[in-house]
C-alpha positions as CSV (number, residue, x, y, z in Angstrom):
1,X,-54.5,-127.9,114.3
2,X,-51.9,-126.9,116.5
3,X,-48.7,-124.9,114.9
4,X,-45.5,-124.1,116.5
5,X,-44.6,-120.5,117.2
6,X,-41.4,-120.4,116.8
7,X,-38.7,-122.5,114.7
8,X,-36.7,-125.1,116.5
9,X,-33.7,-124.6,117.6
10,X,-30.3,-126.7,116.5
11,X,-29.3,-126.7,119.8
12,X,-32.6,-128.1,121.1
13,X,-32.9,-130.4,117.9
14,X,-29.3,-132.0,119.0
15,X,-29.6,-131.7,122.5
16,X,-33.3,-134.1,122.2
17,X,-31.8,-136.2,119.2
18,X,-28.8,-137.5,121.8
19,X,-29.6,-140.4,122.6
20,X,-30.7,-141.7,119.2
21,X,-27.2,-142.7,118.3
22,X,-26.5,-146.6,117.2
23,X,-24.9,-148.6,119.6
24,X,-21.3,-150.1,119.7
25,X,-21.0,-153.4,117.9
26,X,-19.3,-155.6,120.7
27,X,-16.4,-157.8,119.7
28,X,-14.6,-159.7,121.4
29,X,-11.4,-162.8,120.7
30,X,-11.7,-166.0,119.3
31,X,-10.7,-168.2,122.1
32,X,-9.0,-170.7,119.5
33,X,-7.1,-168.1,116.8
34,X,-7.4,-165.1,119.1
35,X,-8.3,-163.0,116.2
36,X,-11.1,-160.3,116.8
37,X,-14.7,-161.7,115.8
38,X,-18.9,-160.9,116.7
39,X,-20.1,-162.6,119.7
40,X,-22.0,-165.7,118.8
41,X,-21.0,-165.7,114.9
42,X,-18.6,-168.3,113.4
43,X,-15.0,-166.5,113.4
44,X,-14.2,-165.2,109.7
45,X,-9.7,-166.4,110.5
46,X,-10.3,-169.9,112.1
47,X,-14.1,-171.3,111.0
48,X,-14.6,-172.4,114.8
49,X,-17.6,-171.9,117.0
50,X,-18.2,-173.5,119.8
51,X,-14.9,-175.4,119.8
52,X,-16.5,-177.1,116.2
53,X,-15.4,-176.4,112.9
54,X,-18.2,-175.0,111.0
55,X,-16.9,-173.9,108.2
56,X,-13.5,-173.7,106.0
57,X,-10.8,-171.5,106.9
58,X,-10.4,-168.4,105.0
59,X,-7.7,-168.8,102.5
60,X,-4.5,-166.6,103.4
C-alpha cells in the first residue's frame, strides 16, 4: 500500500482546500415591502410571494 514520504504541507493543504468554501446565500428585495428576503421564499416582514399573501405578517 502506497505511503506518503513526506508530511503535507499547510500551505499545500490550503492552497488545494480553496475552492471548497460555501457559497454566498443570494438575497435580494421584496418587491412589495422592500425589505431584504431569499429568492423564491415567502418574505419573513410582508407574507407576500408572488404578489399573494401566503402567510400572516410578522407581528411588529
Amino acid at each position: 500500500m502506497a505511503v506518503p514520504k513526506r508530511r503535507t504541507s499547510k500551505r499545500k493543504k490550503r492552497a488545494r482546500n480553496t475552492h471548497k468554501k460555501a457559497p454566498a446565500i443570494a438575497i435580494q428585495r421584496c418587491p412589495r415591502c422592500q425589505s431584504m428576503k431569499r429568492p423564491h421564499r415567502v418574505c419573513a416582514e410582508c407574507g407576500y410571494y408572488g404578489g399573494v399573501q401566503r402567510v400572516e405578517a410578522k407581528e411588529a
